[in-house]
C-alpha positions as CSV (number, residue, x, y, z in Angstrom):
1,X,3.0,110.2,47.1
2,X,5.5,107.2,47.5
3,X,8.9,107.9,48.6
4,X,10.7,105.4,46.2
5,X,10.1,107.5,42.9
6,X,13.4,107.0,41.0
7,X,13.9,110.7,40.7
8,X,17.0,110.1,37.8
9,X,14.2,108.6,36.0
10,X,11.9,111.6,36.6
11,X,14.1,114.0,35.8
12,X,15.5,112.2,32.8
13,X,11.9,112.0,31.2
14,X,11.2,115.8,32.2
15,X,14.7,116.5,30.1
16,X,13.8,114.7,27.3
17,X,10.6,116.3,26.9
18,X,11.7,119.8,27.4
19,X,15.2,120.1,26.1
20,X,14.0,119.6,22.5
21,X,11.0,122.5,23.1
22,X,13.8,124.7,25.2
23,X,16.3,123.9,22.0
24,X,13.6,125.1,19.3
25,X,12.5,128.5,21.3
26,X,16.4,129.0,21.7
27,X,17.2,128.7,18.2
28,X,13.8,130.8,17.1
29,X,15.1,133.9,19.1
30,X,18.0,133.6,17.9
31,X,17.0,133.2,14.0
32,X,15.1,136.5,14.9
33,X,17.5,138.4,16.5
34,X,20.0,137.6,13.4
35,X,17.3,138.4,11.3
36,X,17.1,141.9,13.2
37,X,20.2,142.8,13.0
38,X,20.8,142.0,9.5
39,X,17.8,144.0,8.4
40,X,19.2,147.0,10.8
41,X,22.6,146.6,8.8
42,X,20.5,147.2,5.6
43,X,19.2,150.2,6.4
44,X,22.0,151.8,7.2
């Protein structure tokens, strides 16, 4: 493995792949755990 990666440009491509895919899980937990709660609320 060569020494002279550019690691910024490793890591930047490694961001922009998984940020997006991180972002999407993120916001599909917490559409569900809203979801949760509001049919908990309902319930009641």
């Amino acid at each position: 493995m060569p020494e002279n990666i550019k690691w910024d440009a490793v890591f930047q491509s490694i961001v922009d792949t998984w940020l997006p895919l991180f972002g999407v899980i993120i916001a599909v937990i917490v559409i569900a755990v809203v979801v949760h709660i509001i049919k908990k609320k309902h319930k009641k």
